[in-house]
One Martini backbone bead per residue (centre of mass of N, CA, C, O) as a GRO file, in nm:
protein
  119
    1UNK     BB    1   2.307   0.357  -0.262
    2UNK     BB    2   2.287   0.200  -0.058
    3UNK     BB    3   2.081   0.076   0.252
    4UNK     BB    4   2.002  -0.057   0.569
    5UNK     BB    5   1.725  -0.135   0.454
    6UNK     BB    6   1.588  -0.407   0.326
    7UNK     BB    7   1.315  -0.503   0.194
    8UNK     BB    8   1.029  -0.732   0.093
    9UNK     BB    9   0.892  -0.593  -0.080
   10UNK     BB   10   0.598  -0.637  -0.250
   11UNK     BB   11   0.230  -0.694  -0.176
   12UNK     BB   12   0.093  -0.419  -0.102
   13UNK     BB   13  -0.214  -0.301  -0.311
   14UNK     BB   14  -0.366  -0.027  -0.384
   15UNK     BB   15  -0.699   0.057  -0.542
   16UNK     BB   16  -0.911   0.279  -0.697
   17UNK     BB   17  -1.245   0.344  -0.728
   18UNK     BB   18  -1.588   0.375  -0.882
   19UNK     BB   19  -1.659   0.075  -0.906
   20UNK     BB   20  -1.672  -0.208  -0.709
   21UNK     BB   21  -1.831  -0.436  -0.845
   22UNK     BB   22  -1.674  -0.416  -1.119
   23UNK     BB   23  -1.376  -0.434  -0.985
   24UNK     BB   24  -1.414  -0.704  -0.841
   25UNK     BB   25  -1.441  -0.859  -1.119
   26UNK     BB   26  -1.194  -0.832  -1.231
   27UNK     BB   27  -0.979  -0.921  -0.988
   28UNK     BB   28  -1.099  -1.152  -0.981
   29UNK     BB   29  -1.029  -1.263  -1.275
   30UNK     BB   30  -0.723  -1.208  -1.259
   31UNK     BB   31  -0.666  -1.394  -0.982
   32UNK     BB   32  -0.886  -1.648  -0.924
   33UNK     BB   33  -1.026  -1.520  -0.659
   34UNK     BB   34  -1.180  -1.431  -0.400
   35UNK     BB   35  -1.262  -1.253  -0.162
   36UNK     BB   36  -1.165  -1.195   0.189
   37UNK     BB   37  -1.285  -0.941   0.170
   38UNK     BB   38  -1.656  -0.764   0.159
   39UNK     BB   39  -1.708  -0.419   0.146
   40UNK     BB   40  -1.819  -0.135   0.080
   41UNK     BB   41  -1.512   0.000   0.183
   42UNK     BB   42  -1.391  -0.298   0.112
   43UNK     BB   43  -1.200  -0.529  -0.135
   44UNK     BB   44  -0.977  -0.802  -0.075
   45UNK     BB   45  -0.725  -0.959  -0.177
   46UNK     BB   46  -0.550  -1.331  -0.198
   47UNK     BB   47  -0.238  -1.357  -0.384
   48UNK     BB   48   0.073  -1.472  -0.427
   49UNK     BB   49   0.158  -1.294  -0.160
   50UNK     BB   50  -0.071  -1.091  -0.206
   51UNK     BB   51  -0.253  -0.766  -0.128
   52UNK     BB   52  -0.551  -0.664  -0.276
   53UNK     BB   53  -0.709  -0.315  -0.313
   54UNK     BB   54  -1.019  -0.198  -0.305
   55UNK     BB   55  -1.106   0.175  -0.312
   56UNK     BB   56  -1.390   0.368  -0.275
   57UNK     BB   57  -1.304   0.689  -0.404
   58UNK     BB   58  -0.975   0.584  -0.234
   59UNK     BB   59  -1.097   0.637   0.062
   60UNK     BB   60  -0.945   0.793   0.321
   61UNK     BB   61  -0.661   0.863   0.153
   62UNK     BB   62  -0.744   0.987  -0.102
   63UNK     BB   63  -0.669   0.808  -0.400
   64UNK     BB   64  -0.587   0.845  -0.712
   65UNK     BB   65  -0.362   0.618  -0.695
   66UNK     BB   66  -0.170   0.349  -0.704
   67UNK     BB   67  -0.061   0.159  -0.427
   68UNK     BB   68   0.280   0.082  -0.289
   69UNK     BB   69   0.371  -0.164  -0.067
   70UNK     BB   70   0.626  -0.166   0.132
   71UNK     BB   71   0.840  -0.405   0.306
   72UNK     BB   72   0.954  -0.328   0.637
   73UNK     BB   73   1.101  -0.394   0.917
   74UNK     BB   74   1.207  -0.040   0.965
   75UNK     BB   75   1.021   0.257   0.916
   76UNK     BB   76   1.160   0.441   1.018
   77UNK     BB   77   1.492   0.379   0.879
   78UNK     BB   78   1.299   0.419   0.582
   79UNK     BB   79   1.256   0.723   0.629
   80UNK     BB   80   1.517   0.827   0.646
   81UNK     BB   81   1.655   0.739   0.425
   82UNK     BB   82   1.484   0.876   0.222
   83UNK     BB   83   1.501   1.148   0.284
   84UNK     BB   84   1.800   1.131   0.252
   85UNK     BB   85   1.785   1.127  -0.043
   86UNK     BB   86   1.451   1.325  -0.148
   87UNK     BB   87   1.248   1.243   0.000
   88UNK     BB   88   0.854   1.374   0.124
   89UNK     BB   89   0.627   1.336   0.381
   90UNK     BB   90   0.279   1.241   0.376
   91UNK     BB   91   0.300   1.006   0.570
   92UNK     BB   92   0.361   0.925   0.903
   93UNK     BB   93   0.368   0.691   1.053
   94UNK     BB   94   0.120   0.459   1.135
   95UNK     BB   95  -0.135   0.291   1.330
   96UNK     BB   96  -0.371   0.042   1.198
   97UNK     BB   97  -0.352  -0.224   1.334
   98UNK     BB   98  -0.203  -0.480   1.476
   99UNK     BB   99   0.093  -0.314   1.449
  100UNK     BB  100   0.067  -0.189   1.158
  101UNK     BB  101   0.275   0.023   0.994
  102UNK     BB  102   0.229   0.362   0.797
  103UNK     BB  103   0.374   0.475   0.514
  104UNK     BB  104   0.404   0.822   0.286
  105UNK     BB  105   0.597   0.932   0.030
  106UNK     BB  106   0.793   1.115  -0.189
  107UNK     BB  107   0.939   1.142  -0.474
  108UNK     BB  108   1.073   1.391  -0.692
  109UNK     BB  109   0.819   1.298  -0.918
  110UNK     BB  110   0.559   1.219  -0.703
  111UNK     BB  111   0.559   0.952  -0.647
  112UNK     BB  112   0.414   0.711  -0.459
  113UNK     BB  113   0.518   0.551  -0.153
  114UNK     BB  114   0.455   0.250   0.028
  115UNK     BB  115   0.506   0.154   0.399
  116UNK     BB  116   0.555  -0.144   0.568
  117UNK     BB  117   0.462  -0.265   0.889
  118UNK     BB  118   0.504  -0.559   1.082
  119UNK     BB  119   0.490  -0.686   1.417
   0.00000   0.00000   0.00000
């Protein structure tokens, strides 16, 4: 049962850490670039076209695992679309600025959608 609105796929990838040091290096070794933010607080590389981000502690978001975020035209209509599916929301869009909306659904079976929108 397609949905109405096709996804742009994965781009954007966060990873709790607990030693940001150390999974700095791992991340530049296996990404093969340095990191393009370098913070206490967040670490990102940009490679093949996509954003992975190292978040020490899980960050913000308090996350235990990693998050895939699926790049969506229409984060409303695809959070109704899952939601009408049998997902469950667990952060309903909201603006993390510079127009980019974020929003953490729940499937059936616990796992997280990480759905991002820009603008």
């Amino acid at each position: 049962m397609p949905g109405t609105t096709a996804t742009q796929g994965i781009k954007t990838m966060l990873h709790p850490v607990s030693d940001l040091g150390k999974a700095k290096a791992v991340y530049a070794a296996l990404l093969g670039v340095a990191p393009q933010i370098d913070e206490p607080y967040y670490v990102a590389f940009e490679a093949a076209g996509q954003h992975i981000g190292l978040l020490p502690g899980g960050g913000p978001q308090g996350l235990t695992q990693s998050l895939a975020y699926w790049h969506v035209p229409d984060i409303e209509a695809k959070v109704a679309e899952l939601t009408a599916a049998g997902a469950t929301v667990k952060d309903a869009p909201k603006d993390v600025g510079g127009g980019r909306l974020v929003a953490t659904v729940v499937d059936p079976d616990g796992n997280l959608l990480g759905l991002l929108q820009d603008s």
